[in-house]
Backbone as numpy.savetxt, mean C-alpha at the origin, in Angstrom:
# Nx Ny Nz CAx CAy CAz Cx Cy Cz
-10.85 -13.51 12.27 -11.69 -12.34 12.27 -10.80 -11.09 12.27
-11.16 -9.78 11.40 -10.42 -8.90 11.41 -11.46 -7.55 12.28
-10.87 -7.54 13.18 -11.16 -6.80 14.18 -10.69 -5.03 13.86
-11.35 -4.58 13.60 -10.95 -2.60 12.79 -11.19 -1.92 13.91
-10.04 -0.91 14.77 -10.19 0.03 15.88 -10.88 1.12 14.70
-10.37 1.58 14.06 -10.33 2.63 13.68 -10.33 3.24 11.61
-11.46 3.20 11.23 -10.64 3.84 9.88 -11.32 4.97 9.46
-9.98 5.57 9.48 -10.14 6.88 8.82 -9.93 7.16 7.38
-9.36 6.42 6.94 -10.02 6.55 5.20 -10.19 4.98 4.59
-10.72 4.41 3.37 -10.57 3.06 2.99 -8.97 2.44 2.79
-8.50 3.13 2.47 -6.85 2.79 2.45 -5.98 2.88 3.62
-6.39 3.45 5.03 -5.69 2.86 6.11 -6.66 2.76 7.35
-5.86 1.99 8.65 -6.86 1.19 9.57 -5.72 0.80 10.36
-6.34 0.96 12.06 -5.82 0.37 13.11 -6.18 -1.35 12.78
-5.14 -2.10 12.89 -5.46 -3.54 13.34 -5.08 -4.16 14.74
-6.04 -4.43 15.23 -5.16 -5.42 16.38 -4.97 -6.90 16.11
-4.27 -7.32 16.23 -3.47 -8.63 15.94 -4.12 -9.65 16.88
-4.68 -10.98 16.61 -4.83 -11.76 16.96 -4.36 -13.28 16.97
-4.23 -13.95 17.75 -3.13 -15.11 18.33 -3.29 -16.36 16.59
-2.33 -16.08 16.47 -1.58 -17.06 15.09 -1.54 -16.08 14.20
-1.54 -14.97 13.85 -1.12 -13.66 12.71 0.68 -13.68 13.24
0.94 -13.42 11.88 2.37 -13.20 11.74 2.43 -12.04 10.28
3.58 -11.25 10.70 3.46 -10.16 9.71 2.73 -10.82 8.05
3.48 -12.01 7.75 3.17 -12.49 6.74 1.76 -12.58 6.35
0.78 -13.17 7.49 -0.20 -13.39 6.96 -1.34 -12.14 7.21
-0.80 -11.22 7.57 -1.59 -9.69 8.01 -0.91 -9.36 6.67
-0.42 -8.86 5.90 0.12 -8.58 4.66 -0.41 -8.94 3.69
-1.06 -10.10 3.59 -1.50 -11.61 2.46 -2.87 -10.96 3.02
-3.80 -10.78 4.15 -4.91 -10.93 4.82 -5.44 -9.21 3.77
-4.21 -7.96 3.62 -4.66 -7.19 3.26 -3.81 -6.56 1.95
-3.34 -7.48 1.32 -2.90 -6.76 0.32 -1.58 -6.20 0.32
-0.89 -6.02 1.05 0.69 -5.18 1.33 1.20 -6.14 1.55
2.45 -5.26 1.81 3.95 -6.27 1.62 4.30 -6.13 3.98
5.15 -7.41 4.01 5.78 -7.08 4.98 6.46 -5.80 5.24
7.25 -5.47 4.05 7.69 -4.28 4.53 7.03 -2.85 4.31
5.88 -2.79 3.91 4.69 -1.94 4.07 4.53 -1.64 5.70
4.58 -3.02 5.99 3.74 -2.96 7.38 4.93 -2.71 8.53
6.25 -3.06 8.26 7.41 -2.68 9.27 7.67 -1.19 9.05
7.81 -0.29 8.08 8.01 0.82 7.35 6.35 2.16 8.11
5.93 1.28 8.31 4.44 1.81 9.02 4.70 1.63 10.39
5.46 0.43 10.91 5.25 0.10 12.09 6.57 -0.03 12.65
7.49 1.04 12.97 9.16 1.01 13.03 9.42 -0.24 14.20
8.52 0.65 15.42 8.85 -0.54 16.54 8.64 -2.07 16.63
7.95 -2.64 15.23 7.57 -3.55 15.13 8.57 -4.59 14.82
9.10 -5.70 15.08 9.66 -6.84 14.10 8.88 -8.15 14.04
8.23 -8.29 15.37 6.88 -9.43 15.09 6.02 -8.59 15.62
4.70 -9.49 15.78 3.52 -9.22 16.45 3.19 -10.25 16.98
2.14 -10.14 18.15 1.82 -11.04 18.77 0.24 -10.49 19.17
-0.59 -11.16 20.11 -1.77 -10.57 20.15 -2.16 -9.80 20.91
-3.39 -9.47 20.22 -3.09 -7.53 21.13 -2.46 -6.34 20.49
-1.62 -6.80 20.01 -0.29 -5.71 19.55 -1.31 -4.89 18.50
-1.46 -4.03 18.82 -2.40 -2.49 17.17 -1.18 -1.69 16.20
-1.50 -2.79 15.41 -0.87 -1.95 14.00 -1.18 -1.09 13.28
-0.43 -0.15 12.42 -1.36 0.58 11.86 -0.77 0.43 10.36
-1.78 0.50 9.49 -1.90 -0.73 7.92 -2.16 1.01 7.13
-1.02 0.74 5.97 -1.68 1.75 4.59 -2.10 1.44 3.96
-2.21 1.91 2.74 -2.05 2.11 1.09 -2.70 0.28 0.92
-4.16 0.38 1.68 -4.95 -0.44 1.16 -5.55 -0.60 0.61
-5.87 -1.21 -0.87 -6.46 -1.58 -2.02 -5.47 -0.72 -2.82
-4.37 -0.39 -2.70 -3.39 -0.32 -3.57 -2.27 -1.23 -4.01
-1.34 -0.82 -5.14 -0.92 -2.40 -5.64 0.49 -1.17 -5.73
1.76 -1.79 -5.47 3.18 -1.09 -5.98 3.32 -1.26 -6.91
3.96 -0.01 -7.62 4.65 -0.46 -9.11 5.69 0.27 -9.17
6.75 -0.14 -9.94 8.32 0.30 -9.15 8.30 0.30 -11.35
8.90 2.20 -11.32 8.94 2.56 -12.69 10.04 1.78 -13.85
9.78 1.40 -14.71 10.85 1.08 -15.38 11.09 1.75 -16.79
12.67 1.16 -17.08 13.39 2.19 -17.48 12.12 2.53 -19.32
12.58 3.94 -19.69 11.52 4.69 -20.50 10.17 4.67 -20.47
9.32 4.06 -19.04 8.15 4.48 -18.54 7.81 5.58 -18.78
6.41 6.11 -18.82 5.84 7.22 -18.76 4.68 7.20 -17.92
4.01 8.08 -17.21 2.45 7.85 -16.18 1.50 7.89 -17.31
1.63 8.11 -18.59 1.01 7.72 -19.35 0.91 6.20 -19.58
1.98 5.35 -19.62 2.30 4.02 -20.26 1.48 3.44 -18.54
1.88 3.66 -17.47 1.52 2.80 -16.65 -0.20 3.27 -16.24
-0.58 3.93 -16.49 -1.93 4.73 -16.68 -2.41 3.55 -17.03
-2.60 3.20 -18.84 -2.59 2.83 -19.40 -2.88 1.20 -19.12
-1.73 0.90 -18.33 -1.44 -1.00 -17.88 -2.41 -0.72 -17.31
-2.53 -0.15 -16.04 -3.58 0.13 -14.72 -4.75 0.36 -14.94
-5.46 1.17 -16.31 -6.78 1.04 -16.43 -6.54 2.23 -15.52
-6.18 2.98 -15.17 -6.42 4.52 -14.14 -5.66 5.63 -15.06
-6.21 7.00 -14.85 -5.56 8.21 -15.30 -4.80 8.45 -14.70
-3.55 9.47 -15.60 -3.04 10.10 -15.22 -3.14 10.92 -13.82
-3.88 11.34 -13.73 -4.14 12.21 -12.89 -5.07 11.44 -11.10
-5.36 10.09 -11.30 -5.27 9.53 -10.28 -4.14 8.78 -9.73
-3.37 8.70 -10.59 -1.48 8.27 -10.08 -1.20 9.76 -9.18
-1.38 10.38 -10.17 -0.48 11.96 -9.48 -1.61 12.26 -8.19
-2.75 12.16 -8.06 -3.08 12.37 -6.94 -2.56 11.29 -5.63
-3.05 10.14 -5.92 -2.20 8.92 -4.87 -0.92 8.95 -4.65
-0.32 9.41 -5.13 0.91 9.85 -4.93 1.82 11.02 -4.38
0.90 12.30 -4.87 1.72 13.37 -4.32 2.35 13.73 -5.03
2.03 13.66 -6.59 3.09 13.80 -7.63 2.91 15.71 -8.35
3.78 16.46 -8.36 3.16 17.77 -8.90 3.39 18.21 -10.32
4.06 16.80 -10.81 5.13 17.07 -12.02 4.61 15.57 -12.67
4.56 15.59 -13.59 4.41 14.09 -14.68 5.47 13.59 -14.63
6.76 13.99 -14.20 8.55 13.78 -14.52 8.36 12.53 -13.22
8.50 11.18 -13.89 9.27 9.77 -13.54 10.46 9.14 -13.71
11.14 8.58 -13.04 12.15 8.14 -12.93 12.35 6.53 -12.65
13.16 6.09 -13.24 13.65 4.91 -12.95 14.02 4.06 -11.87
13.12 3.10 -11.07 13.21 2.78 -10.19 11.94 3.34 -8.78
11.02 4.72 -9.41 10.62 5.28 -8.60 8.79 4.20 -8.14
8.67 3.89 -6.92 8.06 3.54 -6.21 6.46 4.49 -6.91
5.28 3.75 -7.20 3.84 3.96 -7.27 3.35 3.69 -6.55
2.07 4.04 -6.49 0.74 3.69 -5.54 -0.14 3.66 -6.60
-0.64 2.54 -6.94 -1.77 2.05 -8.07 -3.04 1.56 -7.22
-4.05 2.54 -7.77 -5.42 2.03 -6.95 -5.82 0.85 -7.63
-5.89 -0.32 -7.26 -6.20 -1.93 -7.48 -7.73 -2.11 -8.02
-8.40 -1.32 -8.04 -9.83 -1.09 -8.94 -9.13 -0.99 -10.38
-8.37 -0.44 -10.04 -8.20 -0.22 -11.69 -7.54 -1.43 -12.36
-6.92 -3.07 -11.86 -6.50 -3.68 -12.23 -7.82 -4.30 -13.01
């Protein structure tokens, strides 16, 4: 059972952890990576129960740019605009780079 303290938007949420969760399967349970959830959660290296995490960039998918990408070209893969990359992101400029980390809203897969 996933037990929600708190959400303040659909993409993040207090979790409290219950007895047999391991980062792995809280990750798998919502979509992110382990290191989503350590990168969110510094003091964290396990969990155990009880322990309240706090979870992002849910129902989003990473996409790590490659080389002569454009937010047009990955637009495009994603089924999303331009202009919902640059909002999920924080982007003020169309200018991508190689190697640079996305936030793809997963509706659009």
């Amino acid at each position: 059972m996933i037990k929600v303290l708190e959400q303040s938007t659909r993409n993040t949420l207090l979790y409290t952890c219950v007895a047999g969760d391991t980062l792995e399967s809280i990750a798998n349970k919502f979509g992110i990576t382990t290191s989503d959830i350590l990168r969110d959660n510094p003091l964290f290296s396990s969990v155990y129960p009880g322990c309240v995490l706090y979870l992002t960039n849910l129902g989003k998918k990473r996409v790590i740019v490659a080389p002569l990408e454009t937010l047009d070209d990955i637009a495009k893969r994603y089924n999303v605009t331009v202009d919902e990359i640059m909002k999920t992101n924080n982007l003020v400029t169309r200018k991508v780079f190689v190697g640079m980390q996305l936030l793809i809203d997963k509706k659009g897969e």
